[in-house]
Structure formats: structure tokens, C-alpha cells
C-alpha positions as a Markdown table, in Angstrom:
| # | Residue | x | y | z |
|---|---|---|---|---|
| 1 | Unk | 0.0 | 0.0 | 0.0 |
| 2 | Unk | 1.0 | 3.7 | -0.5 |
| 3 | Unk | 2.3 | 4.7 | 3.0 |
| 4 | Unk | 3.6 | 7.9 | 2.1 |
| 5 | Unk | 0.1 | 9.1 | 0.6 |
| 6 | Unk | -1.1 | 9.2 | 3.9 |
| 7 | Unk | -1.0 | 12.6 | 5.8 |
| 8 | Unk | -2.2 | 12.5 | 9.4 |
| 9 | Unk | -2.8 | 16.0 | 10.9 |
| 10 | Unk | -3.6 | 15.9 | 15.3 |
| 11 | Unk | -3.7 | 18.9 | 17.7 |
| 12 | Unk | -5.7 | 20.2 | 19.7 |
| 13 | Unk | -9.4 | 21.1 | 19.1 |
| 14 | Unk | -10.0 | 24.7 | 17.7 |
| 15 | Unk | -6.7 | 25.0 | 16.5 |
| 16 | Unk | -7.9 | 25.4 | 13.0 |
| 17 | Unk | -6.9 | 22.0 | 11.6 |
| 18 | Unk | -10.3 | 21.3 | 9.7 |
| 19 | Unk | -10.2 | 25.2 | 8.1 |
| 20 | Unk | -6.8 | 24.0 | 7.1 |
| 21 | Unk | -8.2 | 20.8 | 5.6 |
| 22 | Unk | -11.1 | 22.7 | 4.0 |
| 23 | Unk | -8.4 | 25.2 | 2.4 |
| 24 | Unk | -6.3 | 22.4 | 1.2 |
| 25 | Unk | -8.8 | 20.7 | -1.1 |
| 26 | Unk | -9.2 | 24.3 | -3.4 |
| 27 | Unk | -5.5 | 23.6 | -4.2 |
| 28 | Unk | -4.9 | 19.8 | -4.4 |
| 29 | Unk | -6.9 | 17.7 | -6.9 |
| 30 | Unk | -6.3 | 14.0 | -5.8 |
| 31 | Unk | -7.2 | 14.6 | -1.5 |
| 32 | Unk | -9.2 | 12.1 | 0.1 |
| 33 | Unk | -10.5 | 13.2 | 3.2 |
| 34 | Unk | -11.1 | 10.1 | 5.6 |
| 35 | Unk | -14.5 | 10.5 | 7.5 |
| 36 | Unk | -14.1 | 9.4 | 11.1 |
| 37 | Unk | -17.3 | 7.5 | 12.6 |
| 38 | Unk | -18.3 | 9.3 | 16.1 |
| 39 | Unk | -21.2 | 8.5 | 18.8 |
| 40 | Unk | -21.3 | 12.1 | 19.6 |
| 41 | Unk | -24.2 | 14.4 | 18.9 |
| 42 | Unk | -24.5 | 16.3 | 15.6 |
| 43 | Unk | -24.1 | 20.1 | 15.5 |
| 44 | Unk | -25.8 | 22.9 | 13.8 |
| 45 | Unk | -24.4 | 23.2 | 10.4 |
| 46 | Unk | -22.7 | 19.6 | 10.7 |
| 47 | Unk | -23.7 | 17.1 | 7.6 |
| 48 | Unk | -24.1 | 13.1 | 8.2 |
| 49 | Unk | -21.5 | 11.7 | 5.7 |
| 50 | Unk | -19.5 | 15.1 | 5.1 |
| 51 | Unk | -18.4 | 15.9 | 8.3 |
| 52 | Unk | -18.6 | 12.8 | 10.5 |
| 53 | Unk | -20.7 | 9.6 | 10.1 |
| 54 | Unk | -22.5 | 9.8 | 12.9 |
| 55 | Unk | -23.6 | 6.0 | 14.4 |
| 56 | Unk | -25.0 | 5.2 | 18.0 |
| 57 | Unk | -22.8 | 4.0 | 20.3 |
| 58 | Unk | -24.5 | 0.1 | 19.6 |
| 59 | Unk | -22.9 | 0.0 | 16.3 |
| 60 | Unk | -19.8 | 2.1 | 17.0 |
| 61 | Unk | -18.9 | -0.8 | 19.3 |
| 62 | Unk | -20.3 | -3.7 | 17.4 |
| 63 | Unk | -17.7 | -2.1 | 14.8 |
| 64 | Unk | -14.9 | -2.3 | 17.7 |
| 65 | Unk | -15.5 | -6.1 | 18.0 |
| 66 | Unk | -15.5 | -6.8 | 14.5 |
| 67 | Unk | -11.8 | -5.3 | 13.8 |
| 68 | Unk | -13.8 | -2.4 | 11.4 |
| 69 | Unk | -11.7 | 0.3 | 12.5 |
| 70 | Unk | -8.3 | 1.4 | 11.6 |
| 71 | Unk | -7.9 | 3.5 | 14.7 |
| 72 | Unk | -10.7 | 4.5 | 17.4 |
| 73 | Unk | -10.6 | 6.1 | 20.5 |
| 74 | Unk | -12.9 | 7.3 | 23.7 |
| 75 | Unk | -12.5 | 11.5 | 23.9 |
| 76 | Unk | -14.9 | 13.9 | 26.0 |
| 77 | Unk | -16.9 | 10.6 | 26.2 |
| 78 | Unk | -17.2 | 10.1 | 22.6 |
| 79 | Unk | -16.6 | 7.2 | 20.5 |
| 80 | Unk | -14.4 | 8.3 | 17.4 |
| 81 | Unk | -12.5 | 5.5 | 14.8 |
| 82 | Unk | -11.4 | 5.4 | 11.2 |
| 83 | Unk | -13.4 | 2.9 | 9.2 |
| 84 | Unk | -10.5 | 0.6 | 7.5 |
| 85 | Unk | -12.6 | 0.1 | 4.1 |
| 86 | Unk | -12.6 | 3.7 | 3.0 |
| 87 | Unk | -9.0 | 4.2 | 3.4 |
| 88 | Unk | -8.0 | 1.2 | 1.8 |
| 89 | Unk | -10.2 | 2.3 | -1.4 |
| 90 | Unk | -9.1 | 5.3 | -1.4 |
| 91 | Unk | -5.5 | 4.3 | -1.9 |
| 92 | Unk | -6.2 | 1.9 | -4.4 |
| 93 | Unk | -7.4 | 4.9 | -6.6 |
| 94 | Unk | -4.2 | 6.6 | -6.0 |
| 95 | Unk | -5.5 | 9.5 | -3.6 |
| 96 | Unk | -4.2 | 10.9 | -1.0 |
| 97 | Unk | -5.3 | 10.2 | 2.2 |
| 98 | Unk | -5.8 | 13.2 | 4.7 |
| 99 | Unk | -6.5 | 11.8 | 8.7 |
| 100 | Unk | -7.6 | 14.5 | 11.4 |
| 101 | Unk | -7.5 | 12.1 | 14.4 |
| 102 | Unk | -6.1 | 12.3 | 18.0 |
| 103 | Unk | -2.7 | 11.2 | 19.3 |
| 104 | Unk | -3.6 | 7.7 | 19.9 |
| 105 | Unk | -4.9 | 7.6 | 16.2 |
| 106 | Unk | -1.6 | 9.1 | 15.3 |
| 107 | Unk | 0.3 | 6.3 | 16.8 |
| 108 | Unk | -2.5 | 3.4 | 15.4 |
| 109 | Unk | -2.3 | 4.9 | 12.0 |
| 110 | Unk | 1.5 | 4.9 | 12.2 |
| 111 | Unk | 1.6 | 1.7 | 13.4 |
| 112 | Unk | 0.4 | 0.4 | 10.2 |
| 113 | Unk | 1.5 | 2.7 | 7.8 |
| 114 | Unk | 5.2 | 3.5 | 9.4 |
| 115 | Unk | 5.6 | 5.8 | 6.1 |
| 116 | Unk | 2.6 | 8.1 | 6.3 |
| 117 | Unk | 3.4 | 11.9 | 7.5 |
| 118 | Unk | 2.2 | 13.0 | 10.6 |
| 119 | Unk | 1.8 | 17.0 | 10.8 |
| 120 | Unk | 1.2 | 18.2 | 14.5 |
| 121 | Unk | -1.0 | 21.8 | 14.4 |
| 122 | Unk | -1.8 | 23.9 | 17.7 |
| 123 | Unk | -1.9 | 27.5 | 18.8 |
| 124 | Unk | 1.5 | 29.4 | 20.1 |
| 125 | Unk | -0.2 | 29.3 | 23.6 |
| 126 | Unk | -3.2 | 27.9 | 25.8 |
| 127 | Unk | -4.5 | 31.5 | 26.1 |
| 128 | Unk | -4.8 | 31.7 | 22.3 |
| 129 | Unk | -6.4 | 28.1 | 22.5 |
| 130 | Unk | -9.4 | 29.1 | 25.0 |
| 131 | Unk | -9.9 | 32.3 | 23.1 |
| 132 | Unk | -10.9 | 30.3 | 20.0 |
| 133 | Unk | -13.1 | 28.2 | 21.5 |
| 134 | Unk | -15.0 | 30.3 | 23.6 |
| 135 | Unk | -15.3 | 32.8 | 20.1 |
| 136 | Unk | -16.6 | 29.3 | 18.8 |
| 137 | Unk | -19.4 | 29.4 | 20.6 |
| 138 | Unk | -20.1 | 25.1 | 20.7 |
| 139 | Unk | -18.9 | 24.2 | 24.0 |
| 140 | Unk | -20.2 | 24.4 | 27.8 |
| 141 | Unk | -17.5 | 26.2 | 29.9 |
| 142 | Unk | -16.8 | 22.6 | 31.5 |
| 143 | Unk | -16.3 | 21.4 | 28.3 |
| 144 | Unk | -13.4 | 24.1 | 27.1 |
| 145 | Unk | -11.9 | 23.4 | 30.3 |
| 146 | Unk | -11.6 | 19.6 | 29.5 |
| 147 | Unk | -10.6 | 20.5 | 26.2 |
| 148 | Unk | -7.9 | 23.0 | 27.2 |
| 149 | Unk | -7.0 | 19.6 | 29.9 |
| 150 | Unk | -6.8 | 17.4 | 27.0 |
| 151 | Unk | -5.0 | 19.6 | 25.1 |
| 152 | Unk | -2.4 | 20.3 | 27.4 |
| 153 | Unk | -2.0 | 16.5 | 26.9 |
| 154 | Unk | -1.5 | 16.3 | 23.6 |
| 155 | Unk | 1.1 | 19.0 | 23.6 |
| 156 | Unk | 3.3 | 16.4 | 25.1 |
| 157 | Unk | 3.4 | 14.2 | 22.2 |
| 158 | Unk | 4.5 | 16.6 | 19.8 |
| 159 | Unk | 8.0 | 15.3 | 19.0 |
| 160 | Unk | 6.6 | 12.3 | 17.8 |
| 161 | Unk | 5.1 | 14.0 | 14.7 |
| 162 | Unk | 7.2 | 14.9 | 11.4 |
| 163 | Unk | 5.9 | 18.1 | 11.3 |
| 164 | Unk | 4.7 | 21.3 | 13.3 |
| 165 | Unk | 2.6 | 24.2 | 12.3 |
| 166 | Unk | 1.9 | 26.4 | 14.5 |
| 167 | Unk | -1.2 | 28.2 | 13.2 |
| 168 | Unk | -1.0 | 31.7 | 14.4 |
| 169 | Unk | -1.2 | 33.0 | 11.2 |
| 170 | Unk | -4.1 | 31.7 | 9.0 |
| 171 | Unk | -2.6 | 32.2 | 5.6 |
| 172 | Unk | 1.0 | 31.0 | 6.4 |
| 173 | Unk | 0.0 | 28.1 | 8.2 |
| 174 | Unk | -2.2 | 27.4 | 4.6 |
| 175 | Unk | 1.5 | 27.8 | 2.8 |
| 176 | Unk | 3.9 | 25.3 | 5.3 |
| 177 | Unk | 0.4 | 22.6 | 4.9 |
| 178 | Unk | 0.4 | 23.2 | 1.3 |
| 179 | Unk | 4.0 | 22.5 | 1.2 |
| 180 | Unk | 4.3 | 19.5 | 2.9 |
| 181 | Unk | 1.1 | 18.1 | 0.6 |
| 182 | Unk | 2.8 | 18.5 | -2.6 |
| 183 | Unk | 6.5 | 17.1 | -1.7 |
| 184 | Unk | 4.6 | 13.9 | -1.1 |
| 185 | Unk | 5.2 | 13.5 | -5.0 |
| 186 | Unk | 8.7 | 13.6 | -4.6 |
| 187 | Unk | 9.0 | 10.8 | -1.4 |
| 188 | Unk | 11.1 | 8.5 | -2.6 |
| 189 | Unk | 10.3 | 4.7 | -1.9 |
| 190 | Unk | 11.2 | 1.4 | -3.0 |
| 191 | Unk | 9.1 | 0.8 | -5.8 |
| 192 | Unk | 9.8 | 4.6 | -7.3 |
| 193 | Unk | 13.7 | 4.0 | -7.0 |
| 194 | Unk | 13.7 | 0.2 | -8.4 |
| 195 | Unk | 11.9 | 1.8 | -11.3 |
| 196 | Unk | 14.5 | 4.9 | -12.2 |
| 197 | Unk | 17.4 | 2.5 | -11.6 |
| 198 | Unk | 15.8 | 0.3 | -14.3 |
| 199 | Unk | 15.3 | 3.4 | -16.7 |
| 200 | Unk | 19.1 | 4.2 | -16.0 |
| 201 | Unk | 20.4 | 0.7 | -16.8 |
């Protein structure tokens, strides 16, 4: 399988990964974008299918014990996991495979596909961090503080990633994800060097 066309993006919530995401497919053709399953509630403006697939918690872990998932995990007592089908279909048709998932997904994903890039994004601060998600209007003020908790977590896993963005700035942040996109066609690999050293012979 195409390890290196998988990109894994974590950080913590309200940093601006999915605007990044969102962004990114106005510039690069061949994105997949792999839909995470979640048990969670549906918000306002949210789409079944688009943004999430949204199950009960029943199937979610009938899906657990039949080995569906590529990665799941339990967050702000959630169920969220990575349905293995859809990514293996989409690399077959030569796509690029974009994962927003959690630290533990990181690692499960990683695991798997020891190739795949892994691109860490947060804010330059925790202040920065609570101010988005309060402006974001979602969330209880319990909630932000177990987001801002779990968060705090996560930061401590950063130099396990490839990558760091550090999205202060909206538009340069857009540039260094870009950039890491597109030199994916230029990873070398086994099968891409076996086949120039055969054109050279």
C-alpha cells in the first residue's frame, strides 16, 4: 500500500486544523479526506457523511468487535474510529489520504503505515487556544476546560510528529500545509527508485 500518501494531521481542538483541511482541497486535486465514525451528537451546520458519520454507540462498538476500525478512541466521552474500508479504497485509486484524528490515532495509523506523514498543528499558547473556543461558541465552559486539559495533553506528544505548524497566522499556516502536501510527490520509496534505476540501466 501507499504509506507515504497518507497525511495525518492531530492537535488540539479549535486549533484550525479542519479550516486548514477545507483550504487544502481548493489547491490539491487527488485529497481524500477520511470521514471518522463518532457516537457524539451532531451540531448545527454539521452534515451526516460530510463531516462525520454519525452511528449510536450500539454500532460504534459492534464495529470495535469486528476489527472495522483502523484506529478509534474514547475522547470527552465520545466514541471516534477510522473505518479501515474507506481508506484502503481510497489508496487503491491513487488518492491521498488526509486523517484528522487524536494522538492515539496518530500512533494506530502509524503503526500500520510506518511511512505516512504525521503533521502536529496547535496555537502558540493555551490563552490563544481558550480564546478560540470560547469565540466558537459550541462548547459548555466545562467542556473548554476539558478541552484545554486534553489539550495540554497532547502538547506532550509533539515530538513524535514529522511536522509542526503552529497556526497563528491563518494564511502561512495554509502555505507550510500546502508545502508538505505537494512534496509527497517527490518521497522516494522502493518501488519509485527500483523503477528509475531500471530506466538508467
Amino acid at each position: 500500500m501507499q504509506n507515504q500518501d497518507i497525511i495525518i494531521i492531530s492537535g488540539p481542538s479549535g486549533a484550525g486544523k479542519s479550516s486548514l483541511c477545507k483550504e487544502a482541497f481548493k489547491y490539491i486535486n487527488n485529497l481524500y479526506f477520511s470521514i471518522s465514525s463518532t457516537t457524539r451528537k451532531i451540531r448545527d451546520g454539521e452534515i451526516d457523511g460530510v463531516h462525520y458519520n454519525f452511528i449510536s454507540e450500539d454500532a460504534f462498538l459492534e464495529g470495535i468487535k469486528n476489527n472495522d476500525f483502523l484506529e478509534w478512541a474514547e475522547v470527552h466521552n465520545n466514541y471516534y474510529g477510522t473505518s479501515k474500508s474507506q481508506v484502503i479504497k481510497a489508496l487503491a485509486n491513487n488518492k491521498i489520504v488526509l486523517f484528522d484524528i487524536d494522538i492515539q490515532g496518530q500512533r494506530a495509523v502509524k503503526k500500520q503505515y510506518p511511512h505516512s506523514t504525521s503533521i502536529f498543528i496547535t496555537t502558540p499558547n493555551k490563552n490563544v487556544l481558550e480564546s478560540r473556543l470560547k469565540a466558537r461558541d459550541l462548547d459548555s465552559i466545562e467542556v473548554i476546560e476539558s478541552r484545554l486539559k486534553h489539550a495540554y495533553n497532547e502538547m506532550q506528544s509533539i515530538e513524535s510528529f514529522d511536522y509542526l505548524i503552529i497556526n497563528d497566522d491563518f494564511d502561512s499556516s495554509l502555505d507550510a500545509f500546502l508545502s508538505i502536501i505537494k512534496s509527497l510527490q517527490f518521497k522516494n520509496n522502493k518501488l519509485k527508485s527500483k523503477k528509475i534505476y531500471q530506466n538508467w540501466r
